[in-house]
C-alpha positions in Angstrom: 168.2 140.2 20.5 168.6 140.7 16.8 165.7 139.7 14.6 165.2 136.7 12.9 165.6 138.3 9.3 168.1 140.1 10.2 169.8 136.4 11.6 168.7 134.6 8.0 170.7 138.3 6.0 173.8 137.4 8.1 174.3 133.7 7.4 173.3 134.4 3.6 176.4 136.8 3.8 178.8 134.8 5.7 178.2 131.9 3.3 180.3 133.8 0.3 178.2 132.2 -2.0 176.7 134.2 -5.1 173.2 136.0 -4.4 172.2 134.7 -7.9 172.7 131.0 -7.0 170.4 131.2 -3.6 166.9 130.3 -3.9 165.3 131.4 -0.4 162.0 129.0 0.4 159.8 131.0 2.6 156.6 129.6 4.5 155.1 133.2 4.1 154.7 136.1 1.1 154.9 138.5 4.0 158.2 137.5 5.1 160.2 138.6 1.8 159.8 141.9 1.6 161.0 142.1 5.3 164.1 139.5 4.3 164.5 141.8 1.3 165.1 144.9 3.7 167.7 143.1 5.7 169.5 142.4 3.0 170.1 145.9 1.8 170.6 147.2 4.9 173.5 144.6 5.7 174.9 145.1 2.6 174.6 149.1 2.5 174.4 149.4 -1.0 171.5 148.1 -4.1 171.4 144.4 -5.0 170.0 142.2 -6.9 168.4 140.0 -4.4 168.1 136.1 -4.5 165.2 134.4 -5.7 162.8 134.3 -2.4 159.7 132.1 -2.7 157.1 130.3 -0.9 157.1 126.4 -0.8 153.8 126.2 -1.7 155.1 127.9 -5.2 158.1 126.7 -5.4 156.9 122.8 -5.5 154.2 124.5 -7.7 157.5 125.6 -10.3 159.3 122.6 -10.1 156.6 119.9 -10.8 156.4 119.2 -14.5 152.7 118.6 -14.1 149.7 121.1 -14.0 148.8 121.0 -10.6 144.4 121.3 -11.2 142.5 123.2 -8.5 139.8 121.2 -6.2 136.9 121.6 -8.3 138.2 120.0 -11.2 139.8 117.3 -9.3 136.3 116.7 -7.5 134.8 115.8 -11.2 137.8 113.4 -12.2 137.3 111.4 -8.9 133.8 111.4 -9.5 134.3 110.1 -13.0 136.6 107.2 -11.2 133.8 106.7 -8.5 131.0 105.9 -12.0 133.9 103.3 -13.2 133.6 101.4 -9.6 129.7 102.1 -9.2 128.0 99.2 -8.2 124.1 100.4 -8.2 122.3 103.4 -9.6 122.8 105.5 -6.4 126.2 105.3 -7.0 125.4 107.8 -10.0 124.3 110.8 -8.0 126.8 113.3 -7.8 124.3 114.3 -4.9 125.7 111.5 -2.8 128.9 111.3 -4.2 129.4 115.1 -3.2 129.0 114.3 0.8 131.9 112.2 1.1 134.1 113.1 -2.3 135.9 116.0 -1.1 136.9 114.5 2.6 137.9 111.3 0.4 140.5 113.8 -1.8 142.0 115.1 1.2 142.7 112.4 2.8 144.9 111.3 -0.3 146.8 114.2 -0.3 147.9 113.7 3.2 148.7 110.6 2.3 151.1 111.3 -0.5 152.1 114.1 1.6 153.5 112.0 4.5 154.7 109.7 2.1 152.1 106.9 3.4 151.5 103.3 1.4 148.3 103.4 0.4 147.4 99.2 0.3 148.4 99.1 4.2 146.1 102.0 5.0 143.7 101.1 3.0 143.9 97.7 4.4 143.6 98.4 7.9 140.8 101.1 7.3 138.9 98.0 5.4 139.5 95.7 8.7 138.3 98.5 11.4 135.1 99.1 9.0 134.5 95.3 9.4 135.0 95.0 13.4 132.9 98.2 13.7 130.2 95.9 11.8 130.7 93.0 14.1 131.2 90.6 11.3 133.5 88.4 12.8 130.7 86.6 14.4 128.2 84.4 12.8 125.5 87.0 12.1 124.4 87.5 8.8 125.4 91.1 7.7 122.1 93.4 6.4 122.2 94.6 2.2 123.2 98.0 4.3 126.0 96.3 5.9 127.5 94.8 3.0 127.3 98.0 0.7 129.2 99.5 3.7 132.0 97.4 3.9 131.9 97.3 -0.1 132.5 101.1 -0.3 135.6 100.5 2.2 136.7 97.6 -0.5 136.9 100.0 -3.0 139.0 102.8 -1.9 142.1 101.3 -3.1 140.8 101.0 -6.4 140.1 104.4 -6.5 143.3 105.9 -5.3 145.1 103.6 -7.9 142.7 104.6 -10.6 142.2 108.3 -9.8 146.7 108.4 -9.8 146.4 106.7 -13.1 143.9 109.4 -14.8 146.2 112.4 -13.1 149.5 110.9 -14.9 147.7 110.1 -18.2 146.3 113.7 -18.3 149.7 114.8 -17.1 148.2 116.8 -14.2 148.6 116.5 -10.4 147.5 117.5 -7.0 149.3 119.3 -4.3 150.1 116.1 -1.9 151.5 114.2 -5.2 153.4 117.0 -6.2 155.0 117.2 -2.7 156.0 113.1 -3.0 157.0 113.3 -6.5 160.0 116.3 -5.8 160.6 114.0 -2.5 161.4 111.3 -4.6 163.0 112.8 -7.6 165.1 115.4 -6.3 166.7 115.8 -9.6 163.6 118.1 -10.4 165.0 121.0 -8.2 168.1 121.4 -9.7 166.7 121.4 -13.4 166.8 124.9 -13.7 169.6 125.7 -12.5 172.3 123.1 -11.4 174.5 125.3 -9.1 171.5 127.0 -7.2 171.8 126.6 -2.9 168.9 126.4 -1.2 167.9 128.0 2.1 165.1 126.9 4.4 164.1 129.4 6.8 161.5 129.6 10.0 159.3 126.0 9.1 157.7 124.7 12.3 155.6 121.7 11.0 156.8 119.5 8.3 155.5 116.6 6.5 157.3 113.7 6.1 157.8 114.6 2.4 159.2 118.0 2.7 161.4 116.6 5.8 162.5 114.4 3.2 163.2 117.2 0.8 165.0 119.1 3.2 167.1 116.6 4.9 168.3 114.9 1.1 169.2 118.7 0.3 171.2 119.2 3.8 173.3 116.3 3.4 174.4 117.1 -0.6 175.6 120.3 1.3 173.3 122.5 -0.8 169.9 122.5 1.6 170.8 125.3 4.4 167.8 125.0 7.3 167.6 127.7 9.9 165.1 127.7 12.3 163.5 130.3 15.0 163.4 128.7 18.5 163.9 129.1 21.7 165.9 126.9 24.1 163.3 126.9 26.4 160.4 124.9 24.5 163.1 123.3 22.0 165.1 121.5 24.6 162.2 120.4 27.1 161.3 117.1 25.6 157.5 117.4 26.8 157.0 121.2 25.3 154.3 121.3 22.3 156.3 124.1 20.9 159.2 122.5 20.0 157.6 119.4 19.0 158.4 119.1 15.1 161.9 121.3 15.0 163.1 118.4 17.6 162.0 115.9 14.9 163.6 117.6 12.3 166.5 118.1 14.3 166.8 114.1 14.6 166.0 113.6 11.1 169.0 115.8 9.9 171.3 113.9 12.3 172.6 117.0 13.5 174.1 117.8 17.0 172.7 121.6 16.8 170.4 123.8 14.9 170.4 127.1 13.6 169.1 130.3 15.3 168.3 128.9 19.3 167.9 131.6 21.2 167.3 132.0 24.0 165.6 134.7 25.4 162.6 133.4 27.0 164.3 132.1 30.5 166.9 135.3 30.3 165.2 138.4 29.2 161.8 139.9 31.4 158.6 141.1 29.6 155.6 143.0 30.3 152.4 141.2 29.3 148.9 142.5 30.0 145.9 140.5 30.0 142.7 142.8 29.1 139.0 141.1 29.8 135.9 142.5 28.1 132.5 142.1 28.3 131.8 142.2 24.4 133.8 140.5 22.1 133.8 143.9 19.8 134.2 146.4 22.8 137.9 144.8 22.0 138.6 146.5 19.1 138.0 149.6 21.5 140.8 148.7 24.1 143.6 148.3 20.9 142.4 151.9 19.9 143.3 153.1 23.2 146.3 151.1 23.4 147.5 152.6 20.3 146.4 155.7 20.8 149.0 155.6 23.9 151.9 154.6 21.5 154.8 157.2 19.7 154.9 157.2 16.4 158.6 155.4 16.6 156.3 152.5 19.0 154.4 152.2 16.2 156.6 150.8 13.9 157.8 148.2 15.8 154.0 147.7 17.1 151.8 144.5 15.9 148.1 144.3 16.0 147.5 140.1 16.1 144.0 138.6 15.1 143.9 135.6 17.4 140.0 136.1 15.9 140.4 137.3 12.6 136.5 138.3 12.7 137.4 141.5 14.3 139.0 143.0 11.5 136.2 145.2 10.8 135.6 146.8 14.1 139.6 146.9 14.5 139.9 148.9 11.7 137.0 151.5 12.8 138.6 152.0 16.0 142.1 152.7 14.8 142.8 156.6 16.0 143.7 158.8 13.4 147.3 159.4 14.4 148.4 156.0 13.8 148.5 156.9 9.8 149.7 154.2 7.9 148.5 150.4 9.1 149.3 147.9 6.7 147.4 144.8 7.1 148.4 141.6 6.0 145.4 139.0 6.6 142.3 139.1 4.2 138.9 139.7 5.5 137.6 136.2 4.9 134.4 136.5 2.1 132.2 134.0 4.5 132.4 136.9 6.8 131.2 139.6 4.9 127.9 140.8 3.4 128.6 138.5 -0.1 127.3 135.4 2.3 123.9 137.0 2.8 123.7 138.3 -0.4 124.4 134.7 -2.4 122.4 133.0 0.2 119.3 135.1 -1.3 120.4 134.0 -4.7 120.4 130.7 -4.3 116.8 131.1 -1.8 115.0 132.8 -4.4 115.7 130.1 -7.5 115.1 127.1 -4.6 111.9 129.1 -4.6 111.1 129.0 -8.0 111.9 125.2 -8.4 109.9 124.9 -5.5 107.1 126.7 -7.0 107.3 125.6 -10.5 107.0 129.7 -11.6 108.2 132.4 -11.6 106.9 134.7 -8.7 108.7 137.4 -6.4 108.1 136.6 -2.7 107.2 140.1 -0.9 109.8 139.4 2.1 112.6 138.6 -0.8 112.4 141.4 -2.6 112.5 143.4 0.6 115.6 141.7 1.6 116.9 142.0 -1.9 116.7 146.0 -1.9 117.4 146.1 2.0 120.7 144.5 1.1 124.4 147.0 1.8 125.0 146.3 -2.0 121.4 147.9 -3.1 121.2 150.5 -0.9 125.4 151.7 -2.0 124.1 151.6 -5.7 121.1 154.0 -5.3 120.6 157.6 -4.7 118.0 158.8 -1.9 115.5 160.0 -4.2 115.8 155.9 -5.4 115.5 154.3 -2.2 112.7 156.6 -1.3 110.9 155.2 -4.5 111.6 151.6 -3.4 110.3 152.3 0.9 107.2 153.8 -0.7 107.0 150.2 -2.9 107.7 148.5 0.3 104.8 150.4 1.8 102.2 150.1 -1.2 102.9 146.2 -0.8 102.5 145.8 2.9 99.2 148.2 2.4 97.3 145.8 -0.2 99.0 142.4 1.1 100.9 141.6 -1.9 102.5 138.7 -1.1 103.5 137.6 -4.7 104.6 139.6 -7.7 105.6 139.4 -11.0 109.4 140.0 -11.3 108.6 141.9 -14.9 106.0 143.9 -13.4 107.3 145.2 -10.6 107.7 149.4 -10.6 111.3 149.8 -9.0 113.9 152.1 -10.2 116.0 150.9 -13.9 118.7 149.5 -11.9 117.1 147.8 -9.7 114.8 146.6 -11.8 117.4 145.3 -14.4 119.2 143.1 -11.1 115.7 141.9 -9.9 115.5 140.7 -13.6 118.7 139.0 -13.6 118.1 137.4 -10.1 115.0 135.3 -10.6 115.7 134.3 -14.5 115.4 130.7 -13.7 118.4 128.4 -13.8 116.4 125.0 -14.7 119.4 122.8 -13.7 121.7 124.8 -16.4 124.9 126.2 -14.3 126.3 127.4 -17.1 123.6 130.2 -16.6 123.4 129.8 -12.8 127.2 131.7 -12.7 126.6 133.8 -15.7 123.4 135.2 -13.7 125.3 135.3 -10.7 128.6 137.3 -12.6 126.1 139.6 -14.6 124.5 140.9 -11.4 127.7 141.4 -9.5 129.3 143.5 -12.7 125.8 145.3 -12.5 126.5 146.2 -8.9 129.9 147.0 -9.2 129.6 149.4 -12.0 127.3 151.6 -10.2 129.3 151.8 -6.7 130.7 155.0 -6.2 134.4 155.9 -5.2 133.2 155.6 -1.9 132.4 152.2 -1.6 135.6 151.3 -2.1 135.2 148.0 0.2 131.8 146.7 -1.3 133.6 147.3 -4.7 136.6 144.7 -3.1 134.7 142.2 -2.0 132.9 141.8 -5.5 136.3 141.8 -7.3 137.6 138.8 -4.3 134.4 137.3 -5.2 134.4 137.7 -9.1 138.0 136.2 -8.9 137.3 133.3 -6.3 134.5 131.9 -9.0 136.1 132.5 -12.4 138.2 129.6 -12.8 134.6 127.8 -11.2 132.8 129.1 -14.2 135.9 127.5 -16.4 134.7 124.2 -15.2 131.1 124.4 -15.6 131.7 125.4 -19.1 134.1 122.3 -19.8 131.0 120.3 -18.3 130.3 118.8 -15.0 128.1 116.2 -13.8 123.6 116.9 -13.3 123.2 117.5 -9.9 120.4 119.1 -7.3 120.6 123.0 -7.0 121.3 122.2 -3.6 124.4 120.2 -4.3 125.2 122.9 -6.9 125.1 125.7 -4.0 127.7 123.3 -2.1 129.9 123.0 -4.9 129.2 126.7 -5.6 130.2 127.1 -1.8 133.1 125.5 -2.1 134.8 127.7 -4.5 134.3 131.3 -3.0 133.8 131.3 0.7 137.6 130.1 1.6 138.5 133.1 -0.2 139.7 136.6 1.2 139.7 140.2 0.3 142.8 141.0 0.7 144.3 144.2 2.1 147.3 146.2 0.8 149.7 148.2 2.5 153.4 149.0 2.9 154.7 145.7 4.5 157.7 147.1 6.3 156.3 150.1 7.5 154.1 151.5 10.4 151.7 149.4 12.1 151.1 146.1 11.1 147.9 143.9 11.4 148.3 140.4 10.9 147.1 136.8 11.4 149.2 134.2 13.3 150.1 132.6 10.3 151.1 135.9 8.6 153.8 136.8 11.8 156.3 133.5 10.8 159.9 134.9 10.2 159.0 138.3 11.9 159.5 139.7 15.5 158.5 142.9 16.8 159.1 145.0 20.3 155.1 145.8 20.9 152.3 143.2 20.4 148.7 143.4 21.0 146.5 140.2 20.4 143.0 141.0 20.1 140.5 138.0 20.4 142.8 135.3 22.6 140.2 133.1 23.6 140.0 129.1 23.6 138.7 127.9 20.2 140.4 131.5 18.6 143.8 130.4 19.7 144.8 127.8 19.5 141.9 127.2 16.7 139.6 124.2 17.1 139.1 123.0 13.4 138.1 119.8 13.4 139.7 117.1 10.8 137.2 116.6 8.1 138.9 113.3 7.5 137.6 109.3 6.8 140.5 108.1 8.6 140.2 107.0 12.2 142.4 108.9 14.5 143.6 106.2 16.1 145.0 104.8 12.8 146.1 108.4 11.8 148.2 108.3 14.8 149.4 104.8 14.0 150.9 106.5 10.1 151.8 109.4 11.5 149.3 111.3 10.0 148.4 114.7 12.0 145.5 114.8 14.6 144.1 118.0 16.6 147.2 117.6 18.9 149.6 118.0 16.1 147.8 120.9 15.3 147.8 122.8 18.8 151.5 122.0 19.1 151.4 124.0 15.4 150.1 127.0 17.0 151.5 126.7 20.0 155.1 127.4 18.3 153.6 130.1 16.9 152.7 132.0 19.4 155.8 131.1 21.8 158.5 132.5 18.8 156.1 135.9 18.7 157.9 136.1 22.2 161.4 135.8 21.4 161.8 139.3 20.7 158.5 141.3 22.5 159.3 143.6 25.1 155.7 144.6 26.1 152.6 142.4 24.9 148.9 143.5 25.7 146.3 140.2 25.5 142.7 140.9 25.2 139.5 138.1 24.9 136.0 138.5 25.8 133.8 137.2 28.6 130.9 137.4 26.2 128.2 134.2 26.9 126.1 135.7 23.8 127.4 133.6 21.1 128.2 130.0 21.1 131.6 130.6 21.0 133.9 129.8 24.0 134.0 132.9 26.7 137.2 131.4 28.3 140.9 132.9 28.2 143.3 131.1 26.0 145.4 127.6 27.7 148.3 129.8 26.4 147.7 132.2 28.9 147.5 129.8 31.7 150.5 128.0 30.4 152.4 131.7 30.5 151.5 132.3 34.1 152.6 128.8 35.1 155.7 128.0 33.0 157.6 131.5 32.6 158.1 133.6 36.2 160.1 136.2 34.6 157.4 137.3 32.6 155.2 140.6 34.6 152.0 139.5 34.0 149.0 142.0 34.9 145.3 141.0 34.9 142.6 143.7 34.1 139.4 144.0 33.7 137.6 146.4 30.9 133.6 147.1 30.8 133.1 147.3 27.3 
């Protein structure tokens, strides 16, 4: 079967409309480069290609509004939170920080799906008061009543927290989504004449199912769709759960591309047990050592568990050459988490303390750390074991940070890390920006990945230290490390490559829009795929369900589509998880691939087991 891209390049064609009058809405960055190739090669000669772009920027470009990021919208619903405060505890950022952010994203989904907020709110109020068996006689405790209160005042703040976004002219991502769903006239203010085209979005919110559908029936909203008839058409599939609701909601009688493949064509799929989760970086290095180089370049390497990017990319034999890899390693996951825990350790210590005093097994892990050791030579780290070893000798268990005889550099970071913040962020993130510049100055051309992760981190917090400048609230240096936490540790170092060439690494998310012959997924376990996130949410499910709001089966039907289109085109697929009981993670195969031994006979499955 032809690939999707390749599908989308046609219909673009056949249209006869002008190139310069599409704009192409993608639900991935990945996918334009490869729509961008199918366009030349269908039209065997240079264009000038139509504007491609993601939703998520193109609602970004058509609201009028500066759309702020989460930190500064935490602060302006804190400052709406004072207005309603009812006692002196309601002050505290401290508390206000443990329920704030879950608060702000449950009103974006709300303006995402396009929800009322005085019914919600309304009903929330009402379960809150059954839960607190008030409807009997009982007279309800101080702790009671300044429960239910809080509950009271939630519509107040939505209504008040909307009004301070409009007269500051800013907005948030779920209000920006409901605005262009009820003002359409915003996407044609650029450029009256422009088409638009919709192509490979599973799961859609009420609000851009309203865009879409008010687009498809002006006749300038074009919606294509990858599916197969086998999960779109069977009514109790997951898979096809949301393109048959978006089928209804257009009013259509047929949707465009369903294939259908999966009952027709046959595939090989291998399942590949290991003993260690990382001995399964091992098998996809044998598996590609196996493959041509013409394999290759239809080959994908999936990250069901994106944690094994590192060993994956050690184990990768030397013959592949290029391998292009579209997923970020994820910050949390790298040596930055250890290294702004002992940050943030050493100045609890010192406000614990009330001085300023170098705890021996601190300063060990502080020169111990990857980022220490990369910066100094051997003659250096010699010097700093034979410190290590003077210290343990004489029992030093304190020292004073200025006195301590450590090489220049080192010494100038100690310096740096335990100048005390005293409740001043400002200095907090200067401190923490000074020693990372320190670091990276001094890495060598080798440490090309410590010198990444410190640019990915220096990015993540720069628009942070913007808003501790403007001014934020006084808070504990533990709700500052939360807040801190916040900003960094959902970013990713991101990886560059040729994205049309050789072999490609990628996250599920990464692979919409795109097909290819050979797939290896390395990590398929259950919690890995499909993920087991839980909703950080103050809305019952029960009453999410009731508004239509998404719950964890909304999101495995997500993933489940997913994974189900990655088969429309694979000829061979190899599966590995691990059997591993050592972590708390779940040691048990995938549903999917019970659900792909059960539901599809035509596939070859073959179980193996590998001692690694």
């Amino acid at each position: 079967m032809s690939k999707f891209v390749d599908q989308i390049a046609s219909y673009i064609q056949a249209q006869e409309i002008p190139l310069s009058n599409w704009t192409i809405v993608l639900p991935s960055e990945r996918a334009k480069q490869y729509l961008q190739k199918a366009l030349f090669e269908l039209y065997g000669k240079p264009i000038l290609a139509p504007k491609m772009v993601t939703i998520y920027r193109w609602i970004q470009e058509i609201t009028p509004e500066t759309i702020l990021d989460k930190a500064r919208l935490l602060l302006q619903l804190f400052e709406i939170h004072k207005q309603h405060a009812k006692s002196t505890q309601d002050f505290s950022f401290d508390e206000f920080m443990k329920w704030g952010t879950i608060l702000l994203s449950d009103f974006d989904e709300m303006d995402r799906y396009l929800i009322t907020s005085e019914q919600l709110f309304r009903n929330l109020r009402d379960i809150k008061e059954i839960e607190n068996w008030s409807f009997g006689n009982e007279q309800l405790t101080d702790i009671q009543k300044r429960f239910l209160e809080f509950w009271e005042r939630l519509p107040g703040y939505y209504k008040d927290f909307n009004a301070l976004m409009e007269q500051n002219k800013t907005i948030y991502m779920g209000k920006a989504y409901r605005k262009v769903a009820q003002n359409l006239d915003l996407v044609f203010k650029a450029k009256p004449e422009t088409h638009f085209l919709f192509a490979g979005f599973n799961a859609l919110s009420p609000s851009e199912t309203s865009i879409f559908t008010q687009l498809h029936k002006m006749g300038r909203g074009h919606i294509l769709i990858n599916a197969d008839t086998y999960y779109f058409d069977d009514k109790n599939h997951e898979a096809g759960t949301f393109m048959r609701n978006l089928k209804a909601n257009l009013g259509v009688k047929e949707m465009s591309f369903v294939g259908s493949s999966l009952g027709r064509d046959s595939k090989k799929i291998e399942i590949i047990s290991c003993a260690q989760a990382t001995g399964q970086a091992k098998v996809v290095g044998s598996i590609l050592e196996s493959l041509s180089s013409d394999q290759l370049q239809e080959t994908l390497v999936l990250l069901a568990d994106e944690s094994l990017i590192v060993p994956l990319l050690q184990n990768i034999p030397a013959h592949v050459g290029k391998a292009n890899i579209t997923l970020g390693l994820p910050l949390k996951n790298s040596s930055l988490r250890t290294w702004v825990e002992l940050v943030f350790k050493i100045q609890e210590g010192i406000e614990k303390y009330g001085r300023t005093t170098a705890y021996h097994k601190d300063l060990m892990h502080c020169w111990g750390h990857p980022f220490i050791i990369a910066i100094l030579n051997d003659q250096e780290i010699g010097e700093v074991h034979h410190r290590e070893k003077m210290m343990k000798k004489y029992n030093t268990v304190f020292q004073n940070p200025s006195k301590i005889e450590v090489p220049s550099l080192l010494y100038q970071i100690i310096q740096v890390l335990y100048t005390p913040w005293q409740s001043d962020w400002t200095v907090a993130v200067d401190c923490i920006r000074k020693m990372n510049k320190l670091i990276y100055k001094h890495l060598e051309k080798k440490n090309e990945f410590e010198k990444a992760l410190l640019e990915g981190f220096d990015h993540a917090i720069i628009d942070f230290q913007n808003c501790v400048e403007e001014g934020i609230p006084a808070m504990s240096l533990r709700t500052f490390k939360t807040l801190f936490q916040q900003q960094w540790m959902s970013a990713s170092m991101a990886y560059y490559g040729n994205p049309i060439e050789g072999l490609q690494i990628m996250g599920l998310l990464e692979t919409r829009l795109l097909d290819f012959k050979t797939i290896i997924v390395l990590g398929m376990n259950e919690g890995k795929m499909p993920p087991t996130n839980p909703i950080q949410t103050m809305i019952p499910m029960d009453l999410r369900r009731f508004f239509g709001l998404p719950t964890p089966r909304e999101k495995q039907g997500l993933f489940a589509h997913h994974f189900y289109r990655l088969l429309h085109a694979c000829k061979h697929m190899y599966i590995t998880y691990t059997t591993s009981s050592e972590s708390i993670n779940s040691n048990e195969p995938s549903r999917y691939l019970m659900q792909l031994e059960l539901e599809l006979g035509s596939f070859e499955l073959m179980d193996s087991d590998e001692v690694v």
